[in-house]
N, CA, C and O atoms as CSV, one atom per row, in Angstrom:
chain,resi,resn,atom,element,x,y,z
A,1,UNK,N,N,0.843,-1.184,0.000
A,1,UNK,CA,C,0.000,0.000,0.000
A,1,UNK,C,C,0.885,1.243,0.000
A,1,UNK,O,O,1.665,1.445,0.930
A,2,UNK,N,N,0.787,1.965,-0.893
A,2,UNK,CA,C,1.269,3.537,-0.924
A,2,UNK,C,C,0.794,4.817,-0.393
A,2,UNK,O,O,0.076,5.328,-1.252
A,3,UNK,N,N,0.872,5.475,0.530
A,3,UNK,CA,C,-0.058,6.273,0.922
A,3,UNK,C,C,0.806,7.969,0.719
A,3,UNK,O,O,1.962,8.099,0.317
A,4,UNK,N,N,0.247,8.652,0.959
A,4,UNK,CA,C,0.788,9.840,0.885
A,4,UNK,C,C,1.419,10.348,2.161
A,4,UNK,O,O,1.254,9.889,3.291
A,5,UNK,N,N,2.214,11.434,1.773
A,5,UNK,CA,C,2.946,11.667,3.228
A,5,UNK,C,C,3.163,13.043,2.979
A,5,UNK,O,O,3.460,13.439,1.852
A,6,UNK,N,N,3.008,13.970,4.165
A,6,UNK,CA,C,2.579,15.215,4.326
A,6,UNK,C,C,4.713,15.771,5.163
A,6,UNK,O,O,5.362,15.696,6.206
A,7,UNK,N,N,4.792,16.090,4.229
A,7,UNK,CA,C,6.430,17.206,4.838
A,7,UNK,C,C,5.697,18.092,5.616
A,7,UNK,O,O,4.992,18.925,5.046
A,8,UNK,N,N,5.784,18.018,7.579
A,8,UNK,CA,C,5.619,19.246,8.056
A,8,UNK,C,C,6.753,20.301,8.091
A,8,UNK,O,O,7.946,20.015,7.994
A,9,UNK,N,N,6.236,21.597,8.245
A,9,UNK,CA,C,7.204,22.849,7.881
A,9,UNK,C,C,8.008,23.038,9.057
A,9,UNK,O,O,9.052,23.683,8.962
A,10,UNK,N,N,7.561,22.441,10.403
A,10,UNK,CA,C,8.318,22.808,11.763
A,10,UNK,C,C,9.726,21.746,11.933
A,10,UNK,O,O,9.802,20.689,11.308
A,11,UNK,N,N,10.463,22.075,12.584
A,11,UNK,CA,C,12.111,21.315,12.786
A,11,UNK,C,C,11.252,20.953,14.375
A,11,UNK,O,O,10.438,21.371,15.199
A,12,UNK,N,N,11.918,20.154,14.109
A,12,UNK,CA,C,11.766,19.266,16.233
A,12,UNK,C,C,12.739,19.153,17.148
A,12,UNK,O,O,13.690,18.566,16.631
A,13,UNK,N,N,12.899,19.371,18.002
A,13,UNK,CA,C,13.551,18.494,18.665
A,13,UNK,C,C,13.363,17.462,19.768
A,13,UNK,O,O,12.702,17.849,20.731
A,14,UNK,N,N,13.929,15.945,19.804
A,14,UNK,CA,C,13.284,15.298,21.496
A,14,UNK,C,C,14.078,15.492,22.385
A,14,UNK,O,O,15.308,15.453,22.385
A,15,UNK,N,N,13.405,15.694,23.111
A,15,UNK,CA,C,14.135,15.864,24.382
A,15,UNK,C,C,13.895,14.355,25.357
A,15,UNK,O,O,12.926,13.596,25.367
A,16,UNK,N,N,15.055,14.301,26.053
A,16,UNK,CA,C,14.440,13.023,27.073
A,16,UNK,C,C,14.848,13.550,28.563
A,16,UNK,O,O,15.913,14.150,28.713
A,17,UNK,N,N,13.940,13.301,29.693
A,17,UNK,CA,C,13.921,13.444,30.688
A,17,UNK,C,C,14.091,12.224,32.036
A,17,UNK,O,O,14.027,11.069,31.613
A,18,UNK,N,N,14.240,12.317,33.154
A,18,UNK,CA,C,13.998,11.331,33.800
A,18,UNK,C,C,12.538,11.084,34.070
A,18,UNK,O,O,11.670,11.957,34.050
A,19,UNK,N,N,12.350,9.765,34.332
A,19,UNK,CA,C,10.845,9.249,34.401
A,19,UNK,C,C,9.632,9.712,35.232
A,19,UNK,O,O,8.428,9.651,34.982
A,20,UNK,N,N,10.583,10.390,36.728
A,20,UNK,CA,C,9.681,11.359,37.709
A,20,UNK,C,C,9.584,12.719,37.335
A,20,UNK,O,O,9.122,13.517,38.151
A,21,UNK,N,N,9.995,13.140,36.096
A,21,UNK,CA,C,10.145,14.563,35.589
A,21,UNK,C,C,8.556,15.228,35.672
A,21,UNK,O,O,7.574,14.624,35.238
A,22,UNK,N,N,8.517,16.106,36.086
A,22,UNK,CA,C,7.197,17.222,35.102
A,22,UNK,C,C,7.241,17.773,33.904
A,22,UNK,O,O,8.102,18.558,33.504
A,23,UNK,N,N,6.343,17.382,33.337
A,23,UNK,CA,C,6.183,18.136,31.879
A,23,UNK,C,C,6.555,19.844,32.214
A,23,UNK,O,O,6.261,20.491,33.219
A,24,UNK,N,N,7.289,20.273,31.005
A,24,UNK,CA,C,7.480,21.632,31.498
A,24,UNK,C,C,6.032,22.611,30.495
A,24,UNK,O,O,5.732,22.436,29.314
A,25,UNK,N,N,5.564,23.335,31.226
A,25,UNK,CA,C,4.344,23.876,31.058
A,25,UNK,C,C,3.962,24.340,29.563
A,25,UNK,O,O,2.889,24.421,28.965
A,26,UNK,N,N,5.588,24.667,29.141
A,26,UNK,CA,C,5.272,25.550,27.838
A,26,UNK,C,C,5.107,24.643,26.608
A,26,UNK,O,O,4.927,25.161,25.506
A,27,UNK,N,N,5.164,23.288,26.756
A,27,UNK,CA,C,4.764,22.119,25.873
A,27,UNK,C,C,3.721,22.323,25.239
A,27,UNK,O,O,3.530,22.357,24.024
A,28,UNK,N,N,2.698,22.529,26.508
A,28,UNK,CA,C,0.863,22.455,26.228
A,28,UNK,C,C,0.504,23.435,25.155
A,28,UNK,O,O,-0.320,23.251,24.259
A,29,UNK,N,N,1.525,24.934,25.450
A,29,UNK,CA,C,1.372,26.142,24.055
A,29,UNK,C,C,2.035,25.617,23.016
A,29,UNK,O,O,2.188,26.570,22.251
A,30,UNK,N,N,2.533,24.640,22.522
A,30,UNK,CA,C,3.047,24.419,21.187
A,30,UNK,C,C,1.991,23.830,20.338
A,30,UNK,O,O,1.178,23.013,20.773
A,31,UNK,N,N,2.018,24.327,18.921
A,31,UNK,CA,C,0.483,23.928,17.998
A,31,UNK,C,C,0.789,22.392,17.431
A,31,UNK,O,O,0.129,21.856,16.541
A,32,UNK,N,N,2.142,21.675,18.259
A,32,UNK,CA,C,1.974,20.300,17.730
A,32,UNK,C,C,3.149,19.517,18.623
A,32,UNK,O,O,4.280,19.980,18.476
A,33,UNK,N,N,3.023,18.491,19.446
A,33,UNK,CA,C,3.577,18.236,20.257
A,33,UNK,C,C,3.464,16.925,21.198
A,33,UNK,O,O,2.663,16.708,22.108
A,34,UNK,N,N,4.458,16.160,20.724
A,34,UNK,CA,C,3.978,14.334,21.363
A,34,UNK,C,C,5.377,14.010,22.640
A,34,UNK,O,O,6.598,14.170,22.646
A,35,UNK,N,N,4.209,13.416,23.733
A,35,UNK,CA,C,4.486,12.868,25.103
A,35,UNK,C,C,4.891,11.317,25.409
A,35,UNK,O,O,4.092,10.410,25.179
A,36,UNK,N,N,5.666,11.177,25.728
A,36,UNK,CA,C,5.956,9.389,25.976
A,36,UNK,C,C,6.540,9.364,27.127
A,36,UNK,O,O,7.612,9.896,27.415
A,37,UNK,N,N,5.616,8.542,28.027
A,37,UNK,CA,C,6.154,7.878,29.212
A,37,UNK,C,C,6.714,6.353,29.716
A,37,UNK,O,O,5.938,5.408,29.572
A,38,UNK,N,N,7.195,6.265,29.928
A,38,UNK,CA,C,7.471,5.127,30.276
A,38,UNK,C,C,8.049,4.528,32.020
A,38,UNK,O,O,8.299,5.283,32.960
A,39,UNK,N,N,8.102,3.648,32.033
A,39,UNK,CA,C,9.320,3.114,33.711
A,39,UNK,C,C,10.436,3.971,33.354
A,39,UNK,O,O,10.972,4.628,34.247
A,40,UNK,N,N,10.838,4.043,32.190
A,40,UNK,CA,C,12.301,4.406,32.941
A,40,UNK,C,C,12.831,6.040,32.292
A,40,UNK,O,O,13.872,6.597,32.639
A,41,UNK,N,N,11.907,6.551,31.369
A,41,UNK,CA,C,12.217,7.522,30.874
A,41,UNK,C,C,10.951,8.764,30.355
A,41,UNK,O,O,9.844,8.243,30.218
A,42,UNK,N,N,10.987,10.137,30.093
A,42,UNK,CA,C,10.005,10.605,29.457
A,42,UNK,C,C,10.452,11.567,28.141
A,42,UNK,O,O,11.164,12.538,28.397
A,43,UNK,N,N,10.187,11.406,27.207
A,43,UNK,CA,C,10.045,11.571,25.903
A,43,UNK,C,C,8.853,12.797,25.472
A,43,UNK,O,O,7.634,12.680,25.600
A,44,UNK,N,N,9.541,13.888,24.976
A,44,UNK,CA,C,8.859,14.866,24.547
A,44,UNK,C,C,9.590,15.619,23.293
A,44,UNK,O,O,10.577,16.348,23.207
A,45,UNK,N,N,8.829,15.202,22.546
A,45,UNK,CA,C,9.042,16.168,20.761
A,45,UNK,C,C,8.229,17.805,20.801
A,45,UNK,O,O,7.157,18.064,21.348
A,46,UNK,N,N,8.839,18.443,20.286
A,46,UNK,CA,C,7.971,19.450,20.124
A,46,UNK,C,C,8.868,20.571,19.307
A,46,UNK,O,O,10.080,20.557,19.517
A,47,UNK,N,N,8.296,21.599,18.332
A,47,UNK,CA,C,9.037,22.435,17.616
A,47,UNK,C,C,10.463,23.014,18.352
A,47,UNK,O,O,10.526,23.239,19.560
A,48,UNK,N,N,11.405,23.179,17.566
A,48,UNK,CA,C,12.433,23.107,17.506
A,48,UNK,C,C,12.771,24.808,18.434
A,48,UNK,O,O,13.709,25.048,19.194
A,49,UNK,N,N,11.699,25.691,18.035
A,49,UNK,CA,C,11.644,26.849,18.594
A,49,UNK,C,C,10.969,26.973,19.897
A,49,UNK,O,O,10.532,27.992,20.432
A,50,UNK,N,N,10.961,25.766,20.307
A,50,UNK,CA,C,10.332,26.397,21.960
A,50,UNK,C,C,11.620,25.191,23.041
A,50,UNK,O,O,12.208,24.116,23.165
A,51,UNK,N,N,11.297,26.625,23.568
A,51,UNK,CA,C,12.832,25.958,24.445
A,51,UNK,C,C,12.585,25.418,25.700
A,51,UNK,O,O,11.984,26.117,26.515
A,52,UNK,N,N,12.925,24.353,25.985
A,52,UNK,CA,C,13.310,23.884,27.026
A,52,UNK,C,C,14.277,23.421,27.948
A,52,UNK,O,O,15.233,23.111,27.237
A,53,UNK,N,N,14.529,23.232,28.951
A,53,UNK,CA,C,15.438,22.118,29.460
A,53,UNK,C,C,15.234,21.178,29.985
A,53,UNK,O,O,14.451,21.042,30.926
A,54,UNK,N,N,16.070,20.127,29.349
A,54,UNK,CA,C,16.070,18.598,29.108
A,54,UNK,C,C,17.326,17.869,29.906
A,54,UNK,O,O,18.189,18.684,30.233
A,55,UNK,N,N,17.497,17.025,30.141
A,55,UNK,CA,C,18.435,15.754,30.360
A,55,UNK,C,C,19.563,15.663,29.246
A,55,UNK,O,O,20.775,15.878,29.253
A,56,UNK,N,N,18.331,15.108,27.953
A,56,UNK,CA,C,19.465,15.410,26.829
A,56,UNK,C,C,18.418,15.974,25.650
A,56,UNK,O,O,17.239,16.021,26.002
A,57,UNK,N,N,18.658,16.311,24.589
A,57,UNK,CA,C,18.315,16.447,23.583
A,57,UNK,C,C,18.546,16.429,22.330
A,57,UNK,O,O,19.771,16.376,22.223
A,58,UNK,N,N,18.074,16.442,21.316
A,58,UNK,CA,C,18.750,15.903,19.469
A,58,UNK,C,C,17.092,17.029,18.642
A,58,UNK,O,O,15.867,17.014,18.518
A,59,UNK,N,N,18.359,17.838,18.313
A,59,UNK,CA,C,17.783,18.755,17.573
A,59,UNK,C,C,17.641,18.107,15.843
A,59,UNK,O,O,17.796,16.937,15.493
A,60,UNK,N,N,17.346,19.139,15.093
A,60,UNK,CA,C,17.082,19.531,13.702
A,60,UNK,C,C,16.294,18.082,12.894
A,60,UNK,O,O,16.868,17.567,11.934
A,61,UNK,N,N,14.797,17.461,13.459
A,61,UNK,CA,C,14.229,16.664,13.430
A,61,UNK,C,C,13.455,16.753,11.816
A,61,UNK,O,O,13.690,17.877,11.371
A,62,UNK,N,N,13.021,16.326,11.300
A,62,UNK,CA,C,11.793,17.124,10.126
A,62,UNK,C,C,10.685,15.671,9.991
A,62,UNK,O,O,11.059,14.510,9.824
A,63,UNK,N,N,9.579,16.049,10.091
A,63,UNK,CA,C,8.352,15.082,10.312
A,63,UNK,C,C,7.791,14.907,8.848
A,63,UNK,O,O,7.642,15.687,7.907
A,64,UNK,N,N,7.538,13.546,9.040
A,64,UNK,CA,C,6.874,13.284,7.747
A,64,UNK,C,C,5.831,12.485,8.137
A,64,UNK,O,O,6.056,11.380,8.632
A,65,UNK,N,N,4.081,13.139,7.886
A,65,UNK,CA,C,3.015,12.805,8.458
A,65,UNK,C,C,2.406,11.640,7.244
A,65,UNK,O,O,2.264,11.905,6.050
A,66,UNK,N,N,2.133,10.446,7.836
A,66,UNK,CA,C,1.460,9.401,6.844
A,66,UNK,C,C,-0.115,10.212,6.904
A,66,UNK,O,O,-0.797,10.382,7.915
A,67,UNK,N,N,-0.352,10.526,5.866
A,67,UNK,CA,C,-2.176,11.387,5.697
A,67,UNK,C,C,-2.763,10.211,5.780
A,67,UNK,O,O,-2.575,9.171,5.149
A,68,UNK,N,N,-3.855,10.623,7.044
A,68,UNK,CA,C,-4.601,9.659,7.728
A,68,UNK,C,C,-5.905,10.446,7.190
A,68,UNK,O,O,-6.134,11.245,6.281
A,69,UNK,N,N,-6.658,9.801,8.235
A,69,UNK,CA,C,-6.885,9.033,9.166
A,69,UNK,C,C,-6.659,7.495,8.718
A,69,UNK,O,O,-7.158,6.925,7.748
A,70,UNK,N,N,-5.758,6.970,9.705
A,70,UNK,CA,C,-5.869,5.244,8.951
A,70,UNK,C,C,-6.566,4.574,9.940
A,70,UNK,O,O,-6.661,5.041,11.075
A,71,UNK,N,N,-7.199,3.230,9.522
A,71,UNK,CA,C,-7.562,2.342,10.128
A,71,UNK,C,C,-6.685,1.098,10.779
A,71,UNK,O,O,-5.823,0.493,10.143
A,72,UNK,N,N,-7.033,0.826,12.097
A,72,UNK,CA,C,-6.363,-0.285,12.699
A,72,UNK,C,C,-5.999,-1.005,12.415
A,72,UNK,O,O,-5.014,-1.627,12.812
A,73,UNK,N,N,-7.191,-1.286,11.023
A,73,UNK,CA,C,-6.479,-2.899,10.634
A,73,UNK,C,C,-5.271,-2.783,9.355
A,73,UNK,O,O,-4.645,-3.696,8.816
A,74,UNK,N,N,-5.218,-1.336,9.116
A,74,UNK,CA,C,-3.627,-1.857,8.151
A,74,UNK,C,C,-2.756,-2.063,8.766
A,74,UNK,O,O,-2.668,-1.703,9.940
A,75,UNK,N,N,-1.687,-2.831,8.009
A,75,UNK,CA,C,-0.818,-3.253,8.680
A,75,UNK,C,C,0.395,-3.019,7.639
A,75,UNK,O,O,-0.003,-3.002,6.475
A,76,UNK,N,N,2.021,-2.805,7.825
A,76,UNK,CA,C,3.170,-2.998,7.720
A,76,UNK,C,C,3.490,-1.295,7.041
A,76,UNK,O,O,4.390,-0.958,6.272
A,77,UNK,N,N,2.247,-0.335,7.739
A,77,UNK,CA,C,2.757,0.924,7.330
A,77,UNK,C,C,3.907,1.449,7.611
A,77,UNK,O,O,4.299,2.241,6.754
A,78,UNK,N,N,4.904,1.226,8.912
A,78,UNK,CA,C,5.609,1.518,9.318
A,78,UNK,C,C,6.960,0.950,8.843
A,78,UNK,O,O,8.048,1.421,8.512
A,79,UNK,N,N,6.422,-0.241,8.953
A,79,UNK,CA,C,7.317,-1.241,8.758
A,79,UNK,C,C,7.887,-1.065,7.100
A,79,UNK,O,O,9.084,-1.250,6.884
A,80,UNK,N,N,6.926,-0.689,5.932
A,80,UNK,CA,C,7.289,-0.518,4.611
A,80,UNK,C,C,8.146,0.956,4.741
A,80,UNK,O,O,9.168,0.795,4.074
A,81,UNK,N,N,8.141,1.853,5.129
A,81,UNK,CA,C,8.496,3.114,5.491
A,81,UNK,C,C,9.855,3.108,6.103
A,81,UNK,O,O,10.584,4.012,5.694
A,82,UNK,N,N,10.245,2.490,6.779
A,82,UNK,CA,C,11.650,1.897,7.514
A,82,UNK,C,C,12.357,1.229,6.819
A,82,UNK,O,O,13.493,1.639,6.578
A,83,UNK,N,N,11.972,0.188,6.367
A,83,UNK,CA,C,12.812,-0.553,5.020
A,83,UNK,C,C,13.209,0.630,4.335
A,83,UNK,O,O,14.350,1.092,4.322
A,84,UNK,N,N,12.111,1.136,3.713
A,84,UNK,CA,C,12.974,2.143,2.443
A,84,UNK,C,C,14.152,2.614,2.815
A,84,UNK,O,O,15.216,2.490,2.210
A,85,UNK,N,N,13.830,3.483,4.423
A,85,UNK,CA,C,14.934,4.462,4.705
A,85,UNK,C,C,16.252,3.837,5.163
A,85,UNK,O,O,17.425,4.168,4.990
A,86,UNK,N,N,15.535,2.592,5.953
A,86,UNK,CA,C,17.290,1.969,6.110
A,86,UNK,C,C,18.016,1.299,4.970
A,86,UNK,O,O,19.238,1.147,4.967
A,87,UNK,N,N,17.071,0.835,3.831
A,87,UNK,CA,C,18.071,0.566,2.881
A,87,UNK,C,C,18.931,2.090,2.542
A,87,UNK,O,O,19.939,2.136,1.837
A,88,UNK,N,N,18.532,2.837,2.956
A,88,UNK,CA,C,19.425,4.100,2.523
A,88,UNK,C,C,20.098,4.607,3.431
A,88,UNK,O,O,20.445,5.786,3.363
A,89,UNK,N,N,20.404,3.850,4.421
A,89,UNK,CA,C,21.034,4.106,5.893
A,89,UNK,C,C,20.457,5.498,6.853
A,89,UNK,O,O,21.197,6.213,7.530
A,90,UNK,N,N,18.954,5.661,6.709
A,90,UNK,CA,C,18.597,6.889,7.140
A,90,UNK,C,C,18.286,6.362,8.372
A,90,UNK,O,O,17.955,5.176,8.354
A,91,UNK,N,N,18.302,6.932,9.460
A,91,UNK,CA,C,17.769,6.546,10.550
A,91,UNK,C,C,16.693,7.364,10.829
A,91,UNK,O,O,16.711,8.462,10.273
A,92,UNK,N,N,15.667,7.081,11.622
A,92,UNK,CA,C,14.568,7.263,11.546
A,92,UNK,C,C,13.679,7.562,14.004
A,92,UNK,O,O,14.093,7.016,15.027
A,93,UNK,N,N,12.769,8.365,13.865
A,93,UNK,CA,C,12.413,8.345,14.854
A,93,UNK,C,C,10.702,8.121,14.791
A,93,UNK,O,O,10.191,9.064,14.186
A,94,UNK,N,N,10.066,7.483,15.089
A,94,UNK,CA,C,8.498,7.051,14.443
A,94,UNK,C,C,8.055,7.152,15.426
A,94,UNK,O,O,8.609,6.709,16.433
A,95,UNK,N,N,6.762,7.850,15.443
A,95,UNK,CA,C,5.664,8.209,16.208
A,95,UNK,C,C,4.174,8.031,15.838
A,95,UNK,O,O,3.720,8.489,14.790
A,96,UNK,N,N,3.381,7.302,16.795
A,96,UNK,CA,C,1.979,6.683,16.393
A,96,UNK,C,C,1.176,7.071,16.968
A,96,UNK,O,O,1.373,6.858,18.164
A,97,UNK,N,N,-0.219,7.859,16.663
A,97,UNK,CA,C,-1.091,8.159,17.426
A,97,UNK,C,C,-1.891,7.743,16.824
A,97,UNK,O,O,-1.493,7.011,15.918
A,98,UNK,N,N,-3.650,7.963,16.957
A,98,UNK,CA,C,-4.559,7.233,17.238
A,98,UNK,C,C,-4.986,7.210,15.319
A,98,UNK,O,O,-5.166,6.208,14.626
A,99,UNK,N,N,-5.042,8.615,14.908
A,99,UNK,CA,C,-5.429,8.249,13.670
A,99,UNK,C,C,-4.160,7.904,12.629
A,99,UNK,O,O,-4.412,7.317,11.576
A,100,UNK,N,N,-2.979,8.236,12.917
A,100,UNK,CA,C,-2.165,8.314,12.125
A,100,UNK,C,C,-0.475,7.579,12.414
A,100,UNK,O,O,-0.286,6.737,13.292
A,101,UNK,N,N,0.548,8.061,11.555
A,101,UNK,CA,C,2.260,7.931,12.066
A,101,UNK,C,C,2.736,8.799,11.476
A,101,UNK,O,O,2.507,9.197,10.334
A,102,UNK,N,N,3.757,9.305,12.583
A,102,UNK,CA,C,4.705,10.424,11.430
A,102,UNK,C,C,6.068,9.599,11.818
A,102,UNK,O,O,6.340,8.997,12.857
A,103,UNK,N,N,6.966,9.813,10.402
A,103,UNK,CA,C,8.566,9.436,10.587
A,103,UNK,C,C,8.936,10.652,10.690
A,103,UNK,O,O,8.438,11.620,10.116
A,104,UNK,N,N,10.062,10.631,11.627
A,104,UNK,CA,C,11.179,12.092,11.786
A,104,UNK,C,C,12.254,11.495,11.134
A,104,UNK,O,O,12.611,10.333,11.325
A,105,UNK,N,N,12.919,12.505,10.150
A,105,UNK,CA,C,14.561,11.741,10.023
A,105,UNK,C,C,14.998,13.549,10.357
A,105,UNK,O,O,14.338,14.533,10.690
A,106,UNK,N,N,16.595,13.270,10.024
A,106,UNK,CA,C,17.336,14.434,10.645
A,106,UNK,C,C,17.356,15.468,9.328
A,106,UNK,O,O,17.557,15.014,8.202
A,107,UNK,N,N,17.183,16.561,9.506
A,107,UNK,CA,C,17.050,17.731,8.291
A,107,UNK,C,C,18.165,17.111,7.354
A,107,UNK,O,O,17.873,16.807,6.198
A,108,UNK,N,N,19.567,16.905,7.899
A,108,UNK,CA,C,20.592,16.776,6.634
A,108,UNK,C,C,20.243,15.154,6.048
A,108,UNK,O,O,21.189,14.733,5.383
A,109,UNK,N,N,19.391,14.428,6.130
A,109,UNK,CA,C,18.929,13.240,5.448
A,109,UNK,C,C,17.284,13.454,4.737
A,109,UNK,O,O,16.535,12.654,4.177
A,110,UNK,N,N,17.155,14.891,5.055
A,110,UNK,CA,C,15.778,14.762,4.219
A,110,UNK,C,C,15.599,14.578,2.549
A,110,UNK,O,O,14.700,14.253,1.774
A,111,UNK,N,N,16.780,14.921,2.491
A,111,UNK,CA,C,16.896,14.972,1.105
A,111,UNK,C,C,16.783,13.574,0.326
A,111,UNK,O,O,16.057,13.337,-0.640
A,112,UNK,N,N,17.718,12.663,1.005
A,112,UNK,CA,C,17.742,11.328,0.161
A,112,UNK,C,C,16.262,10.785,0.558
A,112,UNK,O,O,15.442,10.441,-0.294
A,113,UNK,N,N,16.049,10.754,1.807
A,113,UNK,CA,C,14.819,10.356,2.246
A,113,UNK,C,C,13.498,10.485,1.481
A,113,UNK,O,O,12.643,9.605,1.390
A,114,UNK,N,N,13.451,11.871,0.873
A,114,UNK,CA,C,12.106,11.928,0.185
A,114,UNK,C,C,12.657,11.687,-1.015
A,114,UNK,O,O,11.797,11.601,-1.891
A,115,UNK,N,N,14.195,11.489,-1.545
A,115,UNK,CA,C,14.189,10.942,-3.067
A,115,UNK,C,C,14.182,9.206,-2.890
A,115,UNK,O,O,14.149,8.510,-3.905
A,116,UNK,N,N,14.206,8.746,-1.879
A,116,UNK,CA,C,14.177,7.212,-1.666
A,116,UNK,C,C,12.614,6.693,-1.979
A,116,UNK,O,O,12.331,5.886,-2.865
A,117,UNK,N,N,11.793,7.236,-1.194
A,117,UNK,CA,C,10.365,7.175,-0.869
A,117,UNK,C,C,9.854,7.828,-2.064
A,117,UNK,O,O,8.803,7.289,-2.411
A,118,UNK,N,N,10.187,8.750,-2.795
A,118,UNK,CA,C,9.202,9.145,-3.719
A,118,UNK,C,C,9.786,7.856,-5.227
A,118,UNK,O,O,9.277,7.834,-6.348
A,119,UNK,N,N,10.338,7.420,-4.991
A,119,UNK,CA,C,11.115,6.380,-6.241
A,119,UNK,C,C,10.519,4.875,-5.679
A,119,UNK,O,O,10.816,3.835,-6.268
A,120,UNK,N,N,9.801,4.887,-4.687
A,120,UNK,CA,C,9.041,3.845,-4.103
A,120,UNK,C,C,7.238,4.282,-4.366
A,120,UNK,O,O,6.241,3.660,-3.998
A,121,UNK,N,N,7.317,5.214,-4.921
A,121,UNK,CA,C,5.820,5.902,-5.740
A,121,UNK,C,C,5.437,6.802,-4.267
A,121,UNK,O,O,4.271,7.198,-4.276
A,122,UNK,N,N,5.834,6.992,-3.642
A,122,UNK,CA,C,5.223,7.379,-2.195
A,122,UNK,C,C,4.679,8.739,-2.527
A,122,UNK,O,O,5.114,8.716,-3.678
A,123,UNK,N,N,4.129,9.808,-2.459
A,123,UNK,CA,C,3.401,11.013,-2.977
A,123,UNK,C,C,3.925,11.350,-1.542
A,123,UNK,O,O,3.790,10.693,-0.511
A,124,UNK,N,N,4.636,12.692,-1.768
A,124,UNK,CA,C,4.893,13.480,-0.649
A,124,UNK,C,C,4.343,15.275,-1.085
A,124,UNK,O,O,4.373,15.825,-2.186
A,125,UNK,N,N,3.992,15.681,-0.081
A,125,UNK,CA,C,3.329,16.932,-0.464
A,125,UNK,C,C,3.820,18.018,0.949
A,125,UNK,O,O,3.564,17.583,2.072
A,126,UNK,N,N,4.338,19.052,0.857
A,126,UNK,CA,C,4.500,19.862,1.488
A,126,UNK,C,C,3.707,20.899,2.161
A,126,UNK,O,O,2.999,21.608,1.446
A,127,UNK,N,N,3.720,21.116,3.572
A,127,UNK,CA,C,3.336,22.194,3.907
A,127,UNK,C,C,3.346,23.308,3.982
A,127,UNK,O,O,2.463,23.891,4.611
């Protein structure tokens, strides 16, 4: 299955925190912005222009939104999307929410990235 994929215009960065951390407040004002908790760590993406302090962090992110809404039952969206990029040695940061996935790769790999994926028919469209 080929689906389209949406280039967002914002840079990211994640930050990771320790697991008893508080979210820092100014998260909630960002117009796009994903939370991960876990036992042992907490995980927060959010535009590249709102600052925080972190534990650690890895800047200059660029998102590439699979155009949803998808349904539960497809399957190997991610998984076809990863192949491409690691056959091209891109490394990749993937994020899943309820209707959709976005891949992050790093700004200086966007380039091969969307010439990998668009030579795999993938329709990419910019914001």
């Amino acid at each position: 299955m080929k689906l389209t994929l949406k280039l967002l215009s914002e840079c990211f960065t994640i930050h990771r925190f320790s697991e008893n951390s508080d979210i820092p407040p100014q998260v909630f004002s960002a117009p796009i912005y994903f939370i991960a908790k876990t036992f042992d760590e907490l995980s927060i993406v959010l535009p590249q222009n709102i600052s925080i302090e972190s534990n650690k962090s890895e800047s200059n992110w660029q998102a590439l939104e699979v155009v949803g809404p998808l349904d539960f039952t497809l399957t190997g969206i991610l998984s076809n999307l990863s192949t491409i990029l690691a056959n091209e040695k891109i490394s990749i940061f993937a994020i899943s929410t309820f209707d959709t996935d976005y891949v992050l790769v790093k700004k200086e790999s966007l380039s091969a990235a969307l010439a990998a994926l668009k030579s795999k028919n993938y329709e990419v469209i910019q914001t």
